[in-house]
N, C-alpha and C positions, 0 to 999 in steps of 0.2 A: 504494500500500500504506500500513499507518497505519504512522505514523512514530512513535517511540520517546520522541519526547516529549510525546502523549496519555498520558490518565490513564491509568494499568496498574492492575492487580488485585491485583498482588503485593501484600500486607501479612507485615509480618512477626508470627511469634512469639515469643513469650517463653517459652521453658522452664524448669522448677525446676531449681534447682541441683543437682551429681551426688554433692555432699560428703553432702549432707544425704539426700539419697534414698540413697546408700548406709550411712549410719549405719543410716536405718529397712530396709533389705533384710537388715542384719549382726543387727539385735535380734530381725527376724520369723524368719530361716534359725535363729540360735542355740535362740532360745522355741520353734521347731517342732523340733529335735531333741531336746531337750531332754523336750520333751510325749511323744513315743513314745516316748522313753527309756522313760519313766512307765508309757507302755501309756495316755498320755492321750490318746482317740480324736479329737479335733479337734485333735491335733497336725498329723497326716496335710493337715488343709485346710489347715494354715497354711503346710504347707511347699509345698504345690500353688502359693498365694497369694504367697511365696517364689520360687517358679521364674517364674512368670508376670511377676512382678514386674520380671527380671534383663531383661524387652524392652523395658522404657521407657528403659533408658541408651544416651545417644546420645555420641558422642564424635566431633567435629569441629574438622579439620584448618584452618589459616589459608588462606581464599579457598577453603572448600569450606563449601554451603551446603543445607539437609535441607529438602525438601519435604513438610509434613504432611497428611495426609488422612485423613479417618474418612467410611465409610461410601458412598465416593467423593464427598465433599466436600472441596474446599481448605478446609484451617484456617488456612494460611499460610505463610511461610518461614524456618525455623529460622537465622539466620546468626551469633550466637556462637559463637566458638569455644571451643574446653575440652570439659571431662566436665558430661554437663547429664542430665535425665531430664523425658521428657513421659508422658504417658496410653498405656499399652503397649495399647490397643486403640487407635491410632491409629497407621498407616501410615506409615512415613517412605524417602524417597526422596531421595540425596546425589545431589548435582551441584555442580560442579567450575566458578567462576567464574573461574578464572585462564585467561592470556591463551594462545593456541594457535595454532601455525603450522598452515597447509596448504597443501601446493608441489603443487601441480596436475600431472598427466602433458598433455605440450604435445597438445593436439587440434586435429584438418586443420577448418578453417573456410573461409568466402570473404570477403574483403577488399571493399570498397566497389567495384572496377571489376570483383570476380568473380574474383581471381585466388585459386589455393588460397591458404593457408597455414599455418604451425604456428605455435600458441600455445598461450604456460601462465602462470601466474600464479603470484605467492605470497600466499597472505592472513592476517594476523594477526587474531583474533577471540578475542572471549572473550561467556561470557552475562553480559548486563546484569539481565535481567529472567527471574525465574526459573517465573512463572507461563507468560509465553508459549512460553519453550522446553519446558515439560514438555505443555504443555494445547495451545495451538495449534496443535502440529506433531506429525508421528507419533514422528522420531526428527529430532532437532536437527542431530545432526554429521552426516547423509545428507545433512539440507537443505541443509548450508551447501556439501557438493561440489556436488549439484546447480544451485543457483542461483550457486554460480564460473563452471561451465561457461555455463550460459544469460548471465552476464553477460560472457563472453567473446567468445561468439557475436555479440552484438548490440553489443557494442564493434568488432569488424572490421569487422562493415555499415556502418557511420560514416564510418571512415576507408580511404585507400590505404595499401597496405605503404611505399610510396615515390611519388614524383611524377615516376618515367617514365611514366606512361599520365596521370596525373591533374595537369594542368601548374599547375594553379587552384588546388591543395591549399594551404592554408596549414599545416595539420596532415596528419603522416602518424606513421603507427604505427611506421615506424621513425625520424623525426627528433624528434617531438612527445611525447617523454619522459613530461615533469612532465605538459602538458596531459594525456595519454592516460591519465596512472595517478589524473589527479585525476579524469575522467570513469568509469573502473572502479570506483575506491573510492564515488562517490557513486551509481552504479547497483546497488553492492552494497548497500550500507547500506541503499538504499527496500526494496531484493528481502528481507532478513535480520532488517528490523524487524519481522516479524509474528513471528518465533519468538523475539525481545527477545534476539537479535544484536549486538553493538554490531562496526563494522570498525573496527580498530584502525590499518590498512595495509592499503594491495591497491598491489600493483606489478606490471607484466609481468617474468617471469624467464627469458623464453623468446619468440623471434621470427625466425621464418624461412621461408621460400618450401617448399612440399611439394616431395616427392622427383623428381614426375614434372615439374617445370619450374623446381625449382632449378639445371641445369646451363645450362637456356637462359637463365635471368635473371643467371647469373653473367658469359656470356658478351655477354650484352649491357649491365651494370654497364664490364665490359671493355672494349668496344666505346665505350661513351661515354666511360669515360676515356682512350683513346686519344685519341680526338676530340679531345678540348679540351686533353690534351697537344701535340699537331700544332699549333692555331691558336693557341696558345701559342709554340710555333716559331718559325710562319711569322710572329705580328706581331713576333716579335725578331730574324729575321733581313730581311725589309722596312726595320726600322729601321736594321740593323748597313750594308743594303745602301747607305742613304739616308743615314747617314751617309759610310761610304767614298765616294760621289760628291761630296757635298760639299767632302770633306777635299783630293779630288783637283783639283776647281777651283778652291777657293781658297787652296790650295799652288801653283796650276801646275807640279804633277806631270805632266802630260801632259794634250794635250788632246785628248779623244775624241770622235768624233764620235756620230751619234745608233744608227748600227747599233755602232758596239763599246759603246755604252754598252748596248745590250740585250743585245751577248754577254757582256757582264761580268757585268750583273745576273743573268743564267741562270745564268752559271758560280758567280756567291756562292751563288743558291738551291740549287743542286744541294748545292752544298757543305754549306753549313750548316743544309738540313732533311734531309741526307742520313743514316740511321741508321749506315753503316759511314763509318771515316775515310776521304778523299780521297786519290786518288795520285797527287800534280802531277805531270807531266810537262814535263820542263824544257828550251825550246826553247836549245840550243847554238852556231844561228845558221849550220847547215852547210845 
């Protein structure tokens, strides 16, 4: 798409000032009252000339800017602010250059290995270019939902939500943060340049597995931290085991041979990757 920093079309205008077109509106209104007062027949034009007059005042708000046109031709972009007055046969059309959130409703997509899921975004935008959002595009703020969505969709195709299925991932759309929302913003901005778009910010605000296989993917998140809680366990109880034998030969606490040394070891395992506490049983000697 053309990008935002080719030449644009926009030109601005310069309108006459509102002080002075209102002096000459107050002189023509008063002389045209005045004239029929009289019964003077060209008053009547003057006051026509008077009201006609009252369309060319424009009056623009800071960071809102008036599209001119005559005859369906651009004349150009009105962007002073204040009370101003242009050629009341010509057209004018405000638009709002300040900057504008849109928080997306999250939409079901497929993830790079196909799995559903929900996503939304937030985008901050405002118009840069005011010829291409009024002339290029049919309606600007429709565009810009439309092409979030489309650049949502094709941001999931990229990546994995996470790298249980995808082990290779180096980015995933839930750990790959900055990467992910710097790859959104810069697929927005080519998509939003033709309607002279500028993104100010695009971030994911919203991320999560669809309804119909978020309970399995919870339980298997589950399942793998189980996992690696366990083998966490087991290398520290291996250790605790490895060391109690050592402490016990080189104390000469007792010396055990190689079958009590495997019933010890089962009994420390049992013990210490056991989830419920232990209930020695204590031999009395009877």
């Amino acid at each position: 798409m053309e990008p935002l920093t080719e030449k644009s079309m926009e030109r601005t205008y310069e309108p006459i000032h509102g002080g002075l077109s209102f002096v000459i509106w107050l002189v023509l209104t008063i002389g045209s009252l005045a004239a029929l007062a009289a019964n003077f027949p060209p008053g009547g034009l003057g006051f026509l000339l008077s009201i006609f007059w009252l369309k060319g005042f424009l009056s623009l708000e800071p960071n809102v800017h008036a599209v001119v046109i005559f005859l369906g031709k651009y004349k150009g972009t009105v962007k002073r602010n204040g009370f101003s007055w242009i050629n009341p046969f010509f057209g004018k059309r405000k638009i709002s250059v300040r900057a504008r959130n849109f928080d997306s409703e999250p939409i079901k997509v497929n993830d790079k290995v196909g799995n559903p899921i929900m996503i939304g975004a937030v985008l901050v935008w405002r118009v840069r270019d005011t010829f291409r959002a009024m002339f290029e595009v049919d309606d600007y703020s429709h565009f810009v939902r439309v092409q979030n969505e489309s650049a949502l969709r094709e941001l999931a195709g990229h990546y994995p939500y996470d790298d249980f299925e995808d082990h290779d991932a180096q980015i995933t759309l839930r750990s790959g943060t900055a990467e992910v929302n710097d790859k959104l913003e810069a697929g927005l901005a080519a998509r939003l340049s033709i309607a002279g778009i500028e993104v100010i910010e695009a971030r994911i605000s919203y991320l999560a597995y669809a309804s119909e296989i978020a309970s399995a993917m919870l339980q298997r998140q589950q399942a793998t931290a189980v996992v690696a809680a366990r083998q966490k366990i087991v290398e520290g109880a291996v250790g605790m085991v490895e060391l109690a034998l050592k402490d016990l030969k080189a104390k000469q606490i007792v010396d055990l041979s190689n079958d009590q040394k495997a019933q010890m070891v089962s009994n420390l395992m049992v013990v210490l990757c056991s989830e419920r506490s232990a209930n020695p049983i204590v031999n009395a000697g009877v």
